[in-house]
One Martini backbone bead per residue (centre of mass of N, CA, C, O) as a GRO file, in nm:
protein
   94
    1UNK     BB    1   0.059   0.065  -0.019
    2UNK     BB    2   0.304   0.275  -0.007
    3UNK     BB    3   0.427   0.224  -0.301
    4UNK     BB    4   0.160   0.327  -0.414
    5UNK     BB    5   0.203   0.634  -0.286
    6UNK     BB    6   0.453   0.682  -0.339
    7UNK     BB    7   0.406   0.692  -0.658
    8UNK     BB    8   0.244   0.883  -0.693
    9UNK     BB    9   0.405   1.121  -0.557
   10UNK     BB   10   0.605   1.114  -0.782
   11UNK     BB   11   0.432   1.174  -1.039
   12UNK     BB   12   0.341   1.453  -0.934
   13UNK     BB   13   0.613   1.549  -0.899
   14UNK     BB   14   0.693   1.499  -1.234
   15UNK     BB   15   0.474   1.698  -1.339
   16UNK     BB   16   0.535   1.952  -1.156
   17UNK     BB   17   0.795   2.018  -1.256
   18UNK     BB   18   0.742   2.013  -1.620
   19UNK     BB   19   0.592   2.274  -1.570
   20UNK     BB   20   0.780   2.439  -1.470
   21UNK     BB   21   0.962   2.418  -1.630
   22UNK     BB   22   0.815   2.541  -1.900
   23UNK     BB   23   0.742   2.791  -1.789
   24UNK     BB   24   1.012   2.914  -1.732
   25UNK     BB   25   1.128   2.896  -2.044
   26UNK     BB   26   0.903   3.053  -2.168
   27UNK     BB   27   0.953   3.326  -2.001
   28UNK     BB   28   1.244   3.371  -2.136
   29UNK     BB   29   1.117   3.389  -2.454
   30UNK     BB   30   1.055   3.653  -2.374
   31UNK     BB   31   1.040   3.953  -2.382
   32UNK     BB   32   0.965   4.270  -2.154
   33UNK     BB   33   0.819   4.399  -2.387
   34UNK     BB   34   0.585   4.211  -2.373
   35UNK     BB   35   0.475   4.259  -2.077
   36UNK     BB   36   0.408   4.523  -2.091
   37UNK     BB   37   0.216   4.513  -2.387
   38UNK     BB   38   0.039   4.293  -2.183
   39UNK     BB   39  -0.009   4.437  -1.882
   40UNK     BB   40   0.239   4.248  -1.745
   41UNK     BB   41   0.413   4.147  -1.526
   42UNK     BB   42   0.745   4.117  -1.517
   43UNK     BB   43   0.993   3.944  -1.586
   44UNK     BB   44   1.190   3.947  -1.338
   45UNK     BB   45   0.928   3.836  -1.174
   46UNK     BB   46   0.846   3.580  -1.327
   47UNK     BB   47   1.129   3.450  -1.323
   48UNK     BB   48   1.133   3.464  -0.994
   49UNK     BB   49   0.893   3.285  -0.930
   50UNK     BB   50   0.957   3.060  -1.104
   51UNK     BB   51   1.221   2.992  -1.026
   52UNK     BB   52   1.195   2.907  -0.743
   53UNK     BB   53   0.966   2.687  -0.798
   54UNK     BB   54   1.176   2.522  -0.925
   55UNK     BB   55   1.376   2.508  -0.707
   56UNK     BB   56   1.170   2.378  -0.501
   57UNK     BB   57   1.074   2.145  -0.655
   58UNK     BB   58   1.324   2.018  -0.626
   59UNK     BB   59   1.411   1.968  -0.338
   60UNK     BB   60   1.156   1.826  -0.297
   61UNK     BB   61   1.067   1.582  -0.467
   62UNK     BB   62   1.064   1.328  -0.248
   63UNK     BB   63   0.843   1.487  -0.147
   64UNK     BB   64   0.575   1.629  -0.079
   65UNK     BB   65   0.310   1.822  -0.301
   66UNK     BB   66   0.174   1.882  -0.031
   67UNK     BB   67   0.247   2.201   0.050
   68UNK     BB   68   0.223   2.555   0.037
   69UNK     BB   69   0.446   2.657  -0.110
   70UNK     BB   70   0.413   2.479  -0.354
   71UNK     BB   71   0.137   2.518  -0.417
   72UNK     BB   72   0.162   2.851  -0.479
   73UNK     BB   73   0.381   2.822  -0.704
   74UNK     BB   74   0.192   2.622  -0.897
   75UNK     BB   75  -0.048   2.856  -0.936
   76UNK     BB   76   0.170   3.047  -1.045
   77UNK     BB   77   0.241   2.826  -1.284
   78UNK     BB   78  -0.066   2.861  -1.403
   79UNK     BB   79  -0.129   3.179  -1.436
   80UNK     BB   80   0.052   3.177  -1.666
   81UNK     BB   81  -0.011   2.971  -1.852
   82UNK     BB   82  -0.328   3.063  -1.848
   83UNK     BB   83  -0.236   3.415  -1.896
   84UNK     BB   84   0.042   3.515  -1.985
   85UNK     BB   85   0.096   3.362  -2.204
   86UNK     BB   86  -0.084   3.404  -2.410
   87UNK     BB   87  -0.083   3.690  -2.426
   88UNK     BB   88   0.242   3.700  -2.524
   89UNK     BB   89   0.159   3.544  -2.809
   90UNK     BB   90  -0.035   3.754  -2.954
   91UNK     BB   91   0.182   3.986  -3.004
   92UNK     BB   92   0.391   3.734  -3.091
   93UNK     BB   93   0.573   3.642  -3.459
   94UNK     BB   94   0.759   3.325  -3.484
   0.00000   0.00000   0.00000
């Protein structure tokens, strides 16, 4: 049973890992000037949430991903990936 449990929490750590990796290298993919003509925080800002929450992931990965740092930085890159990629995307013609 815990061995299933361990499993489990595992495979949520390494789905929330590569989302952050994702999030934080796509943040750096968009100009700083993108972030102003769309309205939203800075890129220095979001570098800096998504870099920390990735940082945050790392060091954590063996244990529980359900603690509230762990939860913040997750919701901050969900928030980017759900808002703030899509207005990026819309501005810049790759």
């Amino acid at each position: 049973m815990f061995a299933l449990e361990a499993s489990v929490v595992l495979v949520v750590g390494l789905v929330l890992l590569a989302m952050k990796v994702f999030a934080f290298v796509n943040c750096l993919s968009f100009s700083a000037e993108s972030y102003q003509a769309a309205n939203k925080l800075t890129k220095p800002a979001w570098s800096a949430i998504l870099g920390l929450g990735l940082a945050l992931e790392v060091l954590m990965l063996g244990s529980s991903p359900i603690n509230i740092l762990n939860l913040v930085f997750t919701i901050a890159a969900l928030v980017y990936l759900a808002d703030v990629r899509p207005a990026l995307a819309s501005l810049t013609r790759r």
